[in-house]
PDB file as gemmi writes it, atoms N, CA and C in Angstrom:
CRYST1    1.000    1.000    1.000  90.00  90.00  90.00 P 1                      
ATOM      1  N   UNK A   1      34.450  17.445 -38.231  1.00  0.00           N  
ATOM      2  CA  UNK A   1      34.244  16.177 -37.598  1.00  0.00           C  
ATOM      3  C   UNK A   1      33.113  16.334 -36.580  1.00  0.00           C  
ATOM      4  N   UNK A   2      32.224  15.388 -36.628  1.00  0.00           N  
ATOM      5  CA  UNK A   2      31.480  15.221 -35.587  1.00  0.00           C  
ATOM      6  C   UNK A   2      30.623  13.876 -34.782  1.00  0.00           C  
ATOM      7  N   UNK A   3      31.362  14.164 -33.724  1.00  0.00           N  
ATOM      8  CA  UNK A   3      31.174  12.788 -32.669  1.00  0.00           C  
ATOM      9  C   UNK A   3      29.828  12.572 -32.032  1.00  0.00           C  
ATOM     10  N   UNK A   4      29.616  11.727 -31.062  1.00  0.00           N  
ATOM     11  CA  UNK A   4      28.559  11.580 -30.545  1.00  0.00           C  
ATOM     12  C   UNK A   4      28.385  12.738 -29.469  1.00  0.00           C  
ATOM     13  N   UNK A   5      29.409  13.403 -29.168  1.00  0.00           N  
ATOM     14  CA  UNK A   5      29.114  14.411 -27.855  1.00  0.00           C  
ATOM     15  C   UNK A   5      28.866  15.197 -28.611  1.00  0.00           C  
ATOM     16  N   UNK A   6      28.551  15.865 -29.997  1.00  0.00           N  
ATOM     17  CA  UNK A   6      27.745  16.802 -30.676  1.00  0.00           C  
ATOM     18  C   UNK A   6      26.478  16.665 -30.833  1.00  0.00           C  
ATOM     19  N   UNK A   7      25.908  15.533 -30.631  1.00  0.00           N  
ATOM     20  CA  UNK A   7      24.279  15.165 -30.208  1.00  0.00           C  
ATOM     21  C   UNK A   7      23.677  14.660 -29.563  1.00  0.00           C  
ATOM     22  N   UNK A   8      22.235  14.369 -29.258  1.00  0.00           N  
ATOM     23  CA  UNK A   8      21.994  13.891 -27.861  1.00  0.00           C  
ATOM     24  C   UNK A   8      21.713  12.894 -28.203  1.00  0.00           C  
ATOM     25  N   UNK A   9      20.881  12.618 -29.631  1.00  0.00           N  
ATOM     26  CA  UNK A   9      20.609  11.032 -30.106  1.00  0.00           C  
ATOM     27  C   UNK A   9      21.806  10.050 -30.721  1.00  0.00           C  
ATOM     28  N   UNK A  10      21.830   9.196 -30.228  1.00  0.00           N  
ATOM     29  CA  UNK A  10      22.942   8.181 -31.429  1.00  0.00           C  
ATOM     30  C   UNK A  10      21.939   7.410 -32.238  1.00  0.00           C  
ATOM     31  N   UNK A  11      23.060   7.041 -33.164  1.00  0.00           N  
ATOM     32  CA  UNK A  11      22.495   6.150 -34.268  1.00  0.00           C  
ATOM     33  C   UNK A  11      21.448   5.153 -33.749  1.00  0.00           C  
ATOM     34  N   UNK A  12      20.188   4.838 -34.178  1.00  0.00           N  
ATOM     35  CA  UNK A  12      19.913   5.088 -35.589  1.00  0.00           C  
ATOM     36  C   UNK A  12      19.165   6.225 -35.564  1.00  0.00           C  
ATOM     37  N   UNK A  13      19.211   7.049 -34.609  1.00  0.00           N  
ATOM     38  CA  UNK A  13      18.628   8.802 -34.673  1.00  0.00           C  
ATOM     39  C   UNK A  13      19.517   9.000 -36.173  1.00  0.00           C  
ATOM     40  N   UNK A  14      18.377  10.209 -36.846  1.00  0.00           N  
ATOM     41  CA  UNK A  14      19.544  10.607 -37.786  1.00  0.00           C  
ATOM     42  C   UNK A  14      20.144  12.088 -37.876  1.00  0.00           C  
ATOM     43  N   UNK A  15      20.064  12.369 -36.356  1.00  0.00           N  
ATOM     44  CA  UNK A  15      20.480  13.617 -36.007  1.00  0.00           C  
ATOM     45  C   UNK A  15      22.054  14.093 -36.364  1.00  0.00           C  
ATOM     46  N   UNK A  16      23.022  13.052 -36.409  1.00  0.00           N  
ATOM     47  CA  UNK A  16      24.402  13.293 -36.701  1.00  0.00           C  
ATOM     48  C   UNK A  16      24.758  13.763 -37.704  1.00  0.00           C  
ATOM     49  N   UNK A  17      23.647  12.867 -39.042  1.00  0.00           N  
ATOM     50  CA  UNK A  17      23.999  13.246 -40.304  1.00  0.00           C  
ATOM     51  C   UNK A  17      23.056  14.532 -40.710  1.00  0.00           C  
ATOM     52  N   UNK A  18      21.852  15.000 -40.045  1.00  0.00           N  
ATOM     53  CA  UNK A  18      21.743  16.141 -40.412  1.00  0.00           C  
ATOM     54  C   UNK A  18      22.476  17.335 -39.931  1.00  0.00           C  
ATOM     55  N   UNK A  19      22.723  16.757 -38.521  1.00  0.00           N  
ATOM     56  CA  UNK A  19      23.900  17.915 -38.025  1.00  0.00           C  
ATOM     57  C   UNK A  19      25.440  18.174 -39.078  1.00  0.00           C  
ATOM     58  N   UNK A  20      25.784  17.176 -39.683  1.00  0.00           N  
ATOM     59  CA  UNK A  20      26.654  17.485 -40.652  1.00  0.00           C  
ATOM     60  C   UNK A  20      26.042  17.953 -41.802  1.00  0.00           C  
ATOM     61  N   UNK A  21      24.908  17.776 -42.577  1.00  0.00           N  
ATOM     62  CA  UNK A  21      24.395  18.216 -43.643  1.00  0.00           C  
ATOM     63  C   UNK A  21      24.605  19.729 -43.515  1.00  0.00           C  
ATOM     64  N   UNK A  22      24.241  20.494 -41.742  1.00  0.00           N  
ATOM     65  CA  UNK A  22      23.978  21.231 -41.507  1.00  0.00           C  
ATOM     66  C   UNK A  22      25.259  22.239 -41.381  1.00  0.00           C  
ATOM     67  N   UNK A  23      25.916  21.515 -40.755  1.00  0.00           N  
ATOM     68  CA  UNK A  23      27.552  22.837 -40.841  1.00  0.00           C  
ATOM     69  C   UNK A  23      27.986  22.434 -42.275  1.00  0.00           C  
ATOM     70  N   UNK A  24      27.735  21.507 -43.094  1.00  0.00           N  
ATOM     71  CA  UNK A  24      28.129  21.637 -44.231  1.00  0.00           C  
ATOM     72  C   UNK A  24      27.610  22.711 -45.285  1.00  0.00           C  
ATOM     73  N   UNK A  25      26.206  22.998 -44.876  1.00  0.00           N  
ATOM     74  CA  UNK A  25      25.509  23.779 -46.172  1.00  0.00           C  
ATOM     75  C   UNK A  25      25.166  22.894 -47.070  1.00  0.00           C  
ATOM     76  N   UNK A  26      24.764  21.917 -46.939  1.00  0.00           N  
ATOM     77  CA  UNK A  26      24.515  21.225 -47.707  1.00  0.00           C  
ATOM     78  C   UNK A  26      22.897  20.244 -47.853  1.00  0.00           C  
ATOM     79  N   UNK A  27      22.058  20.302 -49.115  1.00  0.00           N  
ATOM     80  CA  UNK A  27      20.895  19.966 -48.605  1.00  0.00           C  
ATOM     81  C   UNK A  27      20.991  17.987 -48.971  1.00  0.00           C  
ATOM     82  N   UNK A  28      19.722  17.453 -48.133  1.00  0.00           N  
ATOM     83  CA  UNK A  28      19.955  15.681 -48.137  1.00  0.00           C  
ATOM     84  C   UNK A  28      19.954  15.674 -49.563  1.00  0.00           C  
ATOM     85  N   UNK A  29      19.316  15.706 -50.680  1.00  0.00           N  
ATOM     86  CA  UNK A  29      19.471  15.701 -51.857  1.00  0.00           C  
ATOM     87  C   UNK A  29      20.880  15.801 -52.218  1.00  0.00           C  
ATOM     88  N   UNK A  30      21.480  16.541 -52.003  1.00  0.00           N  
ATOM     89  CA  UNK A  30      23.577  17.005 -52.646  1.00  0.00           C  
ATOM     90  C   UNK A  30      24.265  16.103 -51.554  1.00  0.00           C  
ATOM     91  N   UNK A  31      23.677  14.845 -50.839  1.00  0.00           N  
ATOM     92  CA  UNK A  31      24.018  14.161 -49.867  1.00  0.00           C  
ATOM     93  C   UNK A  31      24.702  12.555 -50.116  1.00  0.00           C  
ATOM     94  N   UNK A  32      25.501  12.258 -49.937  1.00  0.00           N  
ATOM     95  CA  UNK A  32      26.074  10.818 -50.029  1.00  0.00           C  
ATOM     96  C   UNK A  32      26.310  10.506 -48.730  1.00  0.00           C  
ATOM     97  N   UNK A  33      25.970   9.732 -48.298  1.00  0.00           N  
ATOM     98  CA  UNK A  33      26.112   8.909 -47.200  1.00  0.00           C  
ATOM     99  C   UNK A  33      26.746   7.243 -46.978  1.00  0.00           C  
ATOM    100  N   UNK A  34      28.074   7.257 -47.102  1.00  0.00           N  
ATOM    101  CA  UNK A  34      28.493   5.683 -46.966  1.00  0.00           C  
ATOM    102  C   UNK A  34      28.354   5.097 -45.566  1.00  0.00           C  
ATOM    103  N   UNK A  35      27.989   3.781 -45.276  1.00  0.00           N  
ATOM    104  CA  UNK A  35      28.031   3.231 -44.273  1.00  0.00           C  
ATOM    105  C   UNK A  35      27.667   1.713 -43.867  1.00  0.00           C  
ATOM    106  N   UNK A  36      28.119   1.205 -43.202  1.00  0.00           N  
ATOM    107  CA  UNK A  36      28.547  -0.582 -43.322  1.00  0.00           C  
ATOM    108  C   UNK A  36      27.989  -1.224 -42.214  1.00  0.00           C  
ATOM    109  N   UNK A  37      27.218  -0.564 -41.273  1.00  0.00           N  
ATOM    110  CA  UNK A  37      25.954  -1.186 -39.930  1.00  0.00           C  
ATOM    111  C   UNK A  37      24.446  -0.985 -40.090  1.00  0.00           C  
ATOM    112  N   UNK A  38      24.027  -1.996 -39.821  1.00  0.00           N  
ATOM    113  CA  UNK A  38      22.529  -1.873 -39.556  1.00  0.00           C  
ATOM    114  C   UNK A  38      21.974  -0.257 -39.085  1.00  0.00           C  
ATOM    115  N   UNK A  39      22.555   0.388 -37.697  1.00  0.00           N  
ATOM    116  CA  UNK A  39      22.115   1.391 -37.045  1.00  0.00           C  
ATOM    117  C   UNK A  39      22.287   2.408 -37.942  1.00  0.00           C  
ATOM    118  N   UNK A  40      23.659   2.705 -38.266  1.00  0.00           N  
ATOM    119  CA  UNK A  40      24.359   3.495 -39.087  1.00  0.00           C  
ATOM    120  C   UNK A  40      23.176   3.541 -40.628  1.00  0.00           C  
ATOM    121  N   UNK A  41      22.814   2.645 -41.124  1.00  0.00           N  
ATOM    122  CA  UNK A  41      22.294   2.614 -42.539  1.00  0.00           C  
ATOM    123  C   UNK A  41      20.998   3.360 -42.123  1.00  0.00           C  
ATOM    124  N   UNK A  42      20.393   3.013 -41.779  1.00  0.00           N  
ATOM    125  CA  UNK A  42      18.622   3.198 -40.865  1.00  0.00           C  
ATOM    126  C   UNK A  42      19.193   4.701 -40.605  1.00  0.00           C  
ATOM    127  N   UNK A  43      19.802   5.160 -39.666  1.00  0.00           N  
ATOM    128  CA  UNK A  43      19.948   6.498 -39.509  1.00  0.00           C  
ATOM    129  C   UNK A  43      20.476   7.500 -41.065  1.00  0.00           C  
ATOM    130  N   UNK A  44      21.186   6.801 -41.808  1.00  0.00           N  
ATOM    131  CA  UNK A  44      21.241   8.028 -43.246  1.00  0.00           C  
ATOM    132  C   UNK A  44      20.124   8.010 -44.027  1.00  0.00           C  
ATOM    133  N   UNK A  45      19.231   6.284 -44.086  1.00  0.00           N  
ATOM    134  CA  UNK A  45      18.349   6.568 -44.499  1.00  0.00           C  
ATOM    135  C   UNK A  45      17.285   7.916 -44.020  1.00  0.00           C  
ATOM    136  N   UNK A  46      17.209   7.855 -42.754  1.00  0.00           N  
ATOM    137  CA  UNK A  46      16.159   8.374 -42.196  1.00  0.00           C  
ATOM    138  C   UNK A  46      16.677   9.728 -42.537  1.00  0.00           C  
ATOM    139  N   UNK A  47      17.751  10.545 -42.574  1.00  0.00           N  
ATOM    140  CA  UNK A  47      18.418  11.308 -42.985  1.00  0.00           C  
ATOM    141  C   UNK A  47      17.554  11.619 -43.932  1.00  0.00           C  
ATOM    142  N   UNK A  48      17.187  11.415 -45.552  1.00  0.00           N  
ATOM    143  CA  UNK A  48      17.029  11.717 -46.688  1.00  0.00           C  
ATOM    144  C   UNK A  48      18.235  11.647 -47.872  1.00  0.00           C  
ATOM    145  N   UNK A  49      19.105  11.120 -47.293  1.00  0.00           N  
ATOM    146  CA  UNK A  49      20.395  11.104 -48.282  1.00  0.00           C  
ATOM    147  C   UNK A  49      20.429  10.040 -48.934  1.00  0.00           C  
ATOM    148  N   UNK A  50      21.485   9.977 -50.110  1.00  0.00           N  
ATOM    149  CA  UNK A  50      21.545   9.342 -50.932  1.00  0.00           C  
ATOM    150  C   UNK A  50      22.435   8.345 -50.160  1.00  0.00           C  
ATOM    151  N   UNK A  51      22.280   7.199 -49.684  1.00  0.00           N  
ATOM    152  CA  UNK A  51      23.206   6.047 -49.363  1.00  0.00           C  
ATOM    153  C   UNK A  51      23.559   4.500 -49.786  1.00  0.00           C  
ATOM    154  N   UNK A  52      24.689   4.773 -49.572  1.00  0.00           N  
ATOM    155  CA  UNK A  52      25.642   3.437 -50.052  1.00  0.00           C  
ATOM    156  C   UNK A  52      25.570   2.992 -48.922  1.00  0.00           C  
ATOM    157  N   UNK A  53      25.406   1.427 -49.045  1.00  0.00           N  
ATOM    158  CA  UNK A  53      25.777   0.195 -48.218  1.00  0.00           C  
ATOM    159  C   UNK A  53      27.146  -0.003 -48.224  1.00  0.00           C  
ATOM    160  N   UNK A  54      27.979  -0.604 -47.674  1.00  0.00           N  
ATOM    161  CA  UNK A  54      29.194  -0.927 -47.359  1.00  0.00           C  
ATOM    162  C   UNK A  54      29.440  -2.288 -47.147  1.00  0.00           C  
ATOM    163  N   UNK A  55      29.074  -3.439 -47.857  1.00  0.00           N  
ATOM    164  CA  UNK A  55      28.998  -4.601 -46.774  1.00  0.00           C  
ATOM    165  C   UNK A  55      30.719  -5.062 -46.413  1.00  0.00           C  
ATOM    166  N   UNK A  56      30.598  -5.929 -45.136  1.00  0.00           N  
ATOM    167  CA  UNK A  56      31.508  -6.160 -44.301  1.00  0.00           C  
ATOM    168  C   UNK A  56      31.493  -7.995 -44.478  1.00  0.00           C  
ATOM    169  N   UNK A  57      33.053  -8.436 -44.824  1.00  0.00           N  
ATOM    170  CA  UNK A  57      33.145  -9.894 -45.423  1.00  0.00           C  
ATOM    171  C   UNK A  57      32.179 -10.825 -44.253  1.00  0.00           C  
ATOM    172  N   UNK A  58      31.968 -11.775 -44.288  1.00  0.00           N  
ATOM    173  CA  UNK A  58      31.242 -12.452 -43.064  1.00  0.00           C  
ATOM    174  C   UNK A  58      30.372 -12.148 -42.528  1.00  0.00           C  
ATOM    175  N   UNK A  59      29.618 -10.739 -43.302  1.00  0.00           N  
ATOM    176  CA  UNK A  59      28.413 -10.214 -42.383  1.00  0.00           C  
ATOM    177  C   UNK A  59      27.280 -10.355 -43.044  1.00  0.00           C  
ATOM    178  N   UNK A  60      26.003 -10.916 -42.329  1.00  0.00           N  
ATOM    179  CA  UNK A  60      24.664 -10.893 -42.913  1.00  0.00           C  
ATOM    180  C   UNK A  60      24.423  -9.185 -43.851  1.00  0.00           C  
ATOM    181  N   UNK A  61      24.287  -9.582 -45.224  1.00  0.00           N  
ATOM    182  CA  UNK A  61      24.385  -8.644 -46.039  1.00  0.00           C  
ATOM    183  C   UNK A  61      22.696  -7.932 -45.896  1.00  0.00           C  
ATOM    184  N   UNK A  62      21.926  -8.638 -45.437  1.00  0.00           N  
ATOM    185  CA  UNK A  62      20.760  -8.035 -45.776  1.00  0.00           C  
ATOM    186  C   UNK A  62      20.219  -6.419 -44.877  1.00  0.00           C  
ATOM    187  N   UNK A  63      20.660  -5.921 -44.052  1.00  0.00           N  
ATOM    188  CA  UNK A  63      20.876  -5.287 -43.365  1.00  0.00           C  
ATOM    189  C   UNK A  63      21.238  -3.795 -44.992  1.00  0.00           C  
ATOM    190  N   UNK A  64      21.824  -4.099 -45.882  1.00  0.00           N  
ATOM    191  CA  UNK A  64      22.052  -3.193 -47.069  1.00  0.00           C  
ATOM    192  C   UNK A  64      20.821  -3.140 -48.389  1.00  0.00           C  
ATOM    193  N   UNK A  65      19.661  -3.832 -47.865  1.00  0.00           N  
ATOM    194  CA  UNK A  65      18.634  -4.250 -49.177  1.00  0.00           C  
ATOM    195  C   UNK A  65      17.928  -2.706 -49.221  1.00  0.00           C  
ATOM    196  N   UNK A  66      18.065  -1.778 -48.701  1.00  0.00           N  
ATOM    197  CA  UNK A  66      17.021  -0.195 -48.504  1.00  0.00           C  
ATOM    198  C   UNK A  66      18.194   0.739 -49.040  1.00  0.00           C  
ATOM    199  N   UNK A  67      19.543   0.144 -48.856  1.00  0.00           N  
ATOM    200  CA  UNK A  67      20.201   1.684 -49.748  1.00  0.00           C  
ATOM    201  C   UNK A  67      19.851   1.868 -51.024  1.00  0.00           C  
ATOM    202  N   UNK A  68      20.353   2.714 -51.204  1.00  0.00           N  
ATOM    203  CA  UNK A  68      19.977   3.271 -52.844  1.00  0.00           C  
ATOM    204  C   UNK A  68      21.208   2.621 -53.422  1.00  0.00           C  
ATOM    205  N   UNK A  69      22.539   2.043 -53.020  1.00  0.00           N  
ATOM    206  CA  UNK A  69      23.530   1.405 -53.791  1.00  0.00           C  
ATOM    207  C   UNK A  69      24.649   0.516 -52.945  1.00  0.00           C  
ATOM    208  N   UNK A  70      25.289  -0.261 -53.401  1.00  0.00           N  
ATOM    209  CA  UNK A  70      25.812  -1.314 -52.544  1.00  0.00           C  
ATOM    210  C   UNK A  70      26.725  -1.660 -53.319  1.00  0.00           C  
ATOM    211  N   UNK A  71      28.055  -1.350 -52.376  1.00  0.00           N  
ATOM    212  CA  UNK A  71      29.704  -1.777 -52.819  1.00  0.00           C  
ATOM    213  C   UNK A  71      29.859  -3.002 -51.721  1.00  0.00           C  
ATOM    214  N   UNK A  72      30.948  -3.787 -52.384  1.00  0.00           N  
ATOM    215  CA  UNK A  72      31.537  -4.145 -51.625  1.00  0.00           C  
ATOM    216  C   UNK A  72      32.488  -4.211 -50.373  1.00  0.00           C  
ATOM    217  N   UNK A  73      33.431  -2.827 -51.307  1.00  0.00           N  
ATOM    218  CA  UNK A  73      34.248  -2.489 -50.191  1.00  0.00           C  
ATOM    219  C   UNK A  73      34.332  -1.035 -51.061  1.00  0.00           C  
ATOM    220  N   UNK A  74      35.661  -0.169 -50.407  1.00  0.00           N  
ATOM    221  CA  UNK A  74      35.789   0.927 -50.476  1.00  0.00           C  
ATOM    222  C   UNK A  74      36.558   1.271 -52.251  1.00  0.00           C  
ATOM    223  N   UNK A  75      37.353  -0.039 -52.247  1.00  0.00           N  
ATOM    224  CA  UNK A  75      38.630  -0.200 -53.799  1.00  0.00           C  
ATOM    225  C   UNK A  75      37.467  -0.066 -54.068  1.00  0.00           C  
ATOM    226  N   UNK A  76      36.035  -0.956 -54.262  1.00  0.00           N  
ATOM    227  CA  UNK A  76      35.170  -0.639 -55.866  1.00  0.00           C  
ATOM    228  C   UNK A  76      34.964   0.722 -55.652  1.00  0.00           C  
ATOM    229  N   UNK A  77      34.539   1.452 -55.229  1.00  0.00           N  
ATOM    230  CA  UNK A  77      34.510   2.451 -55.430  1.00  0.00           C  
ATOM    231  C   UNK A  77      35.422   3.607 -56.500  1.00  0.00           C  
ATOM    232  N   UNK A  78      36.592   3.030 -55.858  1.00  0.00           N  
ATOM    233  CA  UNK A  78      37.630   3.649 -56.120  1.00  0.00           C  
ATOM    234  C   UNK A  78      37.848   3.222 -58.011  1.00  0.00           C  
ATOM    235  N   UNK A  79      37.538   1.453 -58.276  1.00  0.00           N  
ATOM    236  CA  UNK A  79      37.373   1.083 -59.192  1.00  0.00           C  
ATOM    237  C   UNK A  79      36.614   1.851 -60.375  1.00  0.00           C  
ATOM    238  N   UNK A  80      35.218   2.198 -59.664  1.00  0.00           N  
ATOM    239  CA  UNK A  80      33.936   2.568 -60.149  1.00  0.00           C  
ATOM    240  C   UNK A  80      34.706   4.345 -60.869  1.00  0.00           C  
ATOM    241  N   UNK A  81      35.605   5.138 -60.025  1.00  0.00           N  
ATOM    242  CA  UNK A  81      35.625   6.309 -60.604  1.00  0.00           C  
ATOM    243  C   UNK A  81      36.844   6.598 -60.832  1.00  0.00           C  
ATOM    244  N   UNK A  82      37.419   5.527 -61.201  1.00  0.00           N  
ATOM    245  CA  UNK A  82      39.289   6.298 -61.731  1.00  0.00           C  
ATOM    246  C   UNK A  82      39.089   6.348 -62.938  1.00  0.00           C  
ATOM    247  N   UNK A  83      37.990   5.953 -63.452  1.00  0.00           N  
ATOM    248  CA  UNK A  83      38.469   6.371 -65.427  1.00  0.00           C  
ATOM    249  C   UNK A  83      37.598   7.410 -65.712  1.00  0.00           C  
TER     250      UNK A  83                                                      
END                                                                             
């Protein structure tokens, strides 16, 4: 887990998610990134990872037009890989 007191930038820095890329071992390429805010999206982008939009019911969707993919909610997902 890692919070904001593990870095000095917050979102939309994309220091958090490389700091996790980073104790993960893991390079942005082998990277998925879900996330459902403006700041939040902008920062995985900036990351290099592969990211999903998340949109949120009632929320200006356009804020998700730069991910690389866009659910609705978390079930499609879940939809998308049970078979």
């Amino acid at each position: 887990m890692i919070t904001s007191e593990d870095v000095k930038k917050g979102k939309p820095h994309p220091e958090i998610f490389l700091l996790a890329m980073e104790r993960l071992g893991t390079k942005k390429e082998e990277t998925v990134i879900f996330e459902d805010s403006k700041n939040g999206i902008k920062s995985a982008i900036d990351s290099g990872a592969f990211v999903v939009g998340v949109l949120q019911k009632g929320v200006n969707d356009e804020f998700v037009k730069d991910t690389d993919f866009v659910i609705e909610d978390y079930k499609e997902l879940y939809d998308i890989f049970k078979d």
